[in-house]
C-alpha positions in Angstrom: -87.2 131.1 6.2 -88.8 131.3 2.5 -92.1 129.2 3.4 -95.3 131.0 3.6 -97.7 129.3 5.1 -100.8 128.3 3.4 -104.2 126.9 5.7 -103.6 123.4 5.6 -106.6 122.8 7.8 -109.0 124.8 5.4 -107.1 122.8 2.2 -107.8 119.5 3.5 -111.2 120.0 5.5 -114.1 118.9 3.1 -111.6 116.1 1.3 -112.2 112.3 1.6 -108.8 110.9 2.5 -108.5 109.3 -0.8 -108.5 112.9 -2.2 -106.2 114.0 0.3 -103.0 112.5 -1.4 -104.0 114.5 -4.7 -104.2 117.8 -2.7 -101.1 117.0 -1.0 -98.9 116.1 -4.0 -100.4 119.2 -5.8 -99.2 121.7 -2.8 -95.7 119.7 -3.2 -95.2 120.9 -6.8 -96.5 124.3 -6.2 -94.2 124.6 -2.9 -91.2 122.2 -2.8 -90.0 123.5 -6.3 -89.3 127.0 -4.4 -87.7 125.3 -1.6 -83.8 125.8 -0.9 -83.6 125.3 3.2 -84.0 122.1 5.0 -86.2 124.0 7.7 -88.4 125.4 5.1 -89.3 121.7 3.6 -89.7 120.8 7.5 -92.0 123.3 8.0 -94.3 123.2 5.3 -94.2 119.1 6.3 -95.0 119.7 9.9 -98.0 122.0 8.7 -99.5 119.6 6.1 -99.0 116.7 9.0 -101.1 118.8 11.7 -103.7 119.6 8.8 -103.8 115.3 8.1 -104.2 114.5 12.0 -107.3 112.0 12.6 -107.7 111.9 8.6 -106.5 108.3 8.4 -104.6 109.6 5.2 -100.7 110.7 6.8 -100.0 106.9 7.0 -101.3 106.0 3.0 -98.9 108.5 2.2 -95.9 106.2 2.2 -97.1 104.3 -0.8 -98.9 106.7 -2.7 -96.3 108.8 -2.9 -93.9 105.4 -4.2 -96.6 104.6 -6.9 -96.6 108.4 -8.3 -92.7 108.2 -9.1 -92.4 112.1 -9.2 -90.0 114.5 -8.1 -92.4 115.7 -5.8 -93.3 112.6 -4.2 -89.6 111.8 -3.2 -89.3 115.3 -1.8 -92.7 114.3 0.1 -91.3 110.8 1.3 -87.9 112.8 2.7 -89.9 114.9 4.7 -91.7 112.0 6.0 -88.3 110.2 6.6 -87.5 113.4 8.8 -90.4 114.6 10.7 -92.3 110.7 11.1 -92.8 108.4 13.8 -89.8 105.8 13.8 -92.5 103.3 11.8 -93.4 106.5 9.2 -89.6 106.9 9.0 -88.2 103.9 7.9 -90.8 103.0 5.5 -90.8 106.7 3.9 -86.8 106.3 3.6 -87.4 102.9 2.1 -89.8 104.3 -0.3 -87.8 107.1 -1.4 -84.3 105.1 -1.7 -86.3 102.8 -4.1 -87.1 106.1 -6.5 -83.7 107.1 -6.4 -82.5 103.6 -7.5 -85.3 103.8 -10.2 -83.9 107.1 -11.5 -85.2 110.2 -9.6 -83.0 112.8 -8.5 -83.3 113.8 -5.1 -83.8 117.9 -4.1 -81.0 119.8 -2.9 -81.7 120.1 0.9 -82.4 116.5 1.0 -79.3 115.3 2.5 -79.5 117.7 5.6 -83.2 117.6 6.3 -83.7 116.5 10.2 -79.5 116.7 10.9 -79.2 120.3 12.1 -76.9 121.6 14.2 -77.9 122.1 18.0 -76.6 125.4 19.0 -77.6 127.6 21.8 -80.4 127.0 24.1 -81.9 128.4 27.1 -85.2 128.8 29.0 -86.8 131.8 30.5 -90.4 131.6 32.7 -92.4 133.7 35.5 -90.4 133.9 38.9 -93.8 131.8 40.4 -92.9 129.0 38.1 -96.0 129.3 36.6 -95.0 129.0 32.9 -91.8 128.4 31.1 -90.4 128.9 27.4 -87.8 126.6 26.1 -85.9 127.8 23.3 -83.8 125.5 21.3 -81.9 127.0 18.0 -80.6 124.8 15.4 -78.3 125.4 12.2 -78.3 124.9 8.6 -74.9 126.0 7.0 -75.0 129.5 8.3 -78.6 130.1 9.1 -80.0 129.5 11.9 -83.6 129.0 13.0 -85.3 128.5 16.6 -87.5 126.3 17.8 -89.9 128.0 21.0 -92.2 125.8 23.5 -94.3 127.6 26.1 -94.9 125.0 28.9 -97.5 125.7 31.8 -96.4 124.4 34.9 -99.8 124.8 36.0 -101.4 122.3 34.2 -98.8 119.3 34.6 -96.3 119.9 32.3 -98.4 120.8 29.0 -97.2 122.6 26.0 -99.1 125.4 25.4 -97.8 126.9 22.4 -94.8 126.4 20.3 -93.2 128.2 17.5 -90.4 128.6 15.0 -88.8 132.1 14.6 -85.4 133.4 12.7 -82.9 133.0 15.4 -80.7 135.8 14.7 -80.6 138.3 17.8 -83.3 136.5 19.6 -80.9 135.2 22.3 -79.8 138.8 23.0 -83.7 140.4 22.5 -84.3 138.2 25.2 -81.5 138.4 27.3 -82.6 141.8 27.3 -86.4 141.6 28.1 -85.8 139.4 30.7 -82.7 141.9 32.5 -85.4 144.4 32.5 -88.0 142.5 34.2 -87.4 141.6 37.5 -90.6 139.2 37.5 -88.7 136.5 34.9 -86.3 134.0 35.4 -84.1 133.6 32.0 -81.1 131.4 32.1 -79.1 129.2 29.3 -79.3 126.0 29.7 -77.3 123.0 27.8 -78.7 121.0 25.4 -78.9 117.6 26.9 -81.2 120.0 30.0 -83.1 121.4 26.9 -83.6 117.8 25.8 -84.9 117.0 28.8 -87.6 119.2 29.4 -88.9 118.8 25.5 -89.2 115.5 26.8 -91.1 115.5 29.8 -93.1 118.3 28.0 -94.2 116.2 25.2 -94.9 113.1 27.2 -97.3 115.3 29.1 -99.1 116.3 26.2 -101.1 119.8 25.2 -103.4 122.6 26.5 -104.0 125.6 24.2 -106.8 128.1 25.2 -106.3 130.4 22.3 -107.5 129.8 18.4 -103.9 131.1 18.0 -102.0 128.5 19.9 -104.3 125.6 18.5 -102.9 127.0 14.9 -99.6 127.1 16.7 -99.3 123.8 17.7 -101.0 121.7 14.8 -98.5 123.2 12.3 -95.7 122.7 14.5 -96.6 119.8 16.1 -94.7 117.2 13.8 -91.6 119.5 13.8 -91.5 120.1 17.4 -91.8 116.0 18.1 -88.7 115.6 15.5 -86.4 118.0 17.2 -87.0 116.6 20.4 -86.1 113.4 19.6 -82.9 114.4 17.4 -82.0 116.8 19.9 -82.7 114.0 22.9 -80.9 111.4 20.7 -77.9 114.0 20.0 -77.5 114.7 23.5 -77.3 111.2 24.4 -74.8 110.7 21.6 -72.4 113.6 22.8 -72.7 111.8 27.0 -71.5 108.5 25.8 -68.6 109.8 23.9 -67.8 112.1 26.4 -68.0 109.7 29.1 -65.9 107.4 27.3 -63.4 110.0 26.3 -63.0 110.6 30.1 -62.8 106.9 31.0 -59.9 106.2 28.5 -58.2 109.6 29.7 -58.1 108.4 33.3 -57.0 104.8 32.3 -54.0 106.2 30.4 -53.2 108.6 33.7 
C-alpha cells in the first residue's frame, strides 16, 4: 500500500467549508495521480472523510466535484461511490457516469474500487472476553490488504481501534503470538461470522481512550463502515445461492 498519509484533520481545521472543496480537489491532483491500487484511493478517501466529519462540507461534494469536470474530480466522486452512505453513493456514481458520458476518462483502479475479494478472516481476544480483534483481509488481483477492529466487550460492544495493515504473513504472525500465549483465544472464523460481528460492532458505536486510536478511527472510519457492509452484503449473497443450490440438489434427488 503506496499511500502515505498526510493530516487531514490539520489540512482541513481552520477552512470554511466552502474552502474545503478547493483543499480537497488540490490533495486529489497531488495524490490520485500516484495512485495504482483500489485500497490506496480507499484509504486516502476514508482519511479525507474522517477529517470532513461535522464540517457540513462531505455532502457538497457530490456536486462540486460534477461542476469542476476534472480528472480528479471523477476519481473523487468514485471514491465517494465506494466508501458513502447508500444516499452519498448513488448520487456520487450518478455524478461521475455523467463526466464519463461528457468525455473524461475514468482512473485505472476505478472499476475494482469497493469489489474486493473476501478472503480469510478470523478473531483473536483475552480468554476473559474482555476485548476482541476482528481481522477481515480482502484482495485486489494478488495483493492483499487487512482490515483490523479492536472491540471492547466491556463497554457494550464498542470499537475501539481499527486499522489497515499488509496482509501478507499476518494470519501466521498471529497464529503464532496467540499459540504462545496461553491468556488469548485466536480462532478463524467464516466470513458471514466476521460480517456479523462488524455489524453488531458498528451499530454499537465507538470508545477510544488514546490520541492514537482517535487518529485510528477517524481515518478509518469510512473504510471500515464500507467493508462491513460489502462484506455483510457478500455474505448474504453467497447464503442465498448456497441455500438455493442445496434446495434444487435435493429436489433433483
Amino acid at each position: 500500500m503506496a499511500y502515505g498519509e498526510t493530516d487531514m484533520a490539520e489540512l482541513f481545521a481552520p477552512l470554511r467549508p466552502a474552502q474545503a472543496f478547493d483543499v480537497v480537489l488540490n490533495e486529489a491532483r497531488q495524490v490520485l495521480t500516484h495512485i495504482s491500487a483500489p485500497v490506496d484511493a480507499e484509504l486516502w478517501g476514508s482519511d479525507m472523510l474522517g477529517a470532513l466529519t461535522g464540517s457540513g462540507t462531505a455532502d457538497s461534494l457530490v456536486p462540486a466535484a460534477e461542476a469542476s469536470a476534472t480528472p480528479e474530480a471523477l476519481a473523487l466522486l468514485r471514491i465517494l461511490a465506494a466508501l458513502g452512505t447508500q444516499a452519498l453513493a448513488a448520487t456520487a456514481t450518478e455524478a461521475a457516469d455523467r463526466l464519463v458520458a461528457g468525455g473524461l476518462q475514468d482512473p485505472s483502479w476505478a472499476a475494482e474500487l469497493g469489489r474486493p475479494t473476501v478472503s480469510q478472516c478470523w478473531h483473536y481476544g483475552d480468554v476473559g472476553g474482555r476485548q476482541e480483534s476482528i481481522t477481515v483481509t480482502f484482495r485486489y488481483g494478488a495483493a492483499e490488504h487487512a482490515l483490523s477492529v479492536l472491540i471492547d466487550h466491556g463497554k457494550q460492544g464498542r470499537i475501539k481501534d481499527a486499522w489497515v495493515a499488509d496482509a501478507e504473513g499476518l494470519l501466521d504472525k498471529t497464529w503464532l503470538a496467540a499459540e504462545n500465549d496461553p491468556l488469548v483465544v485466536f480462532e478463524q472464523i467464516a466470513p458471514a461470522a466476521a460480517a456479523a460481528s462488524l455489524r453488531r460492532a458498528v451499530a454499537a458505536g465507538e470508545c477510544p481512550t488514546k490520541p492514537d486510536e482517535v487518529d485510528d478511527l477517524t481515518a478509518h472510519r469510512a473504510l471500515l463502515h464500507a467493508r462491513a457492509r460489502f462484506l455483510a452484503a457478500t455474505s448474504t449473497s453467497t447464503a442465498t445461492s448456497t441455500s438455493t443450490a442445496t434446495s434444487q440438489h435435493t429436489e433433483a434427488d
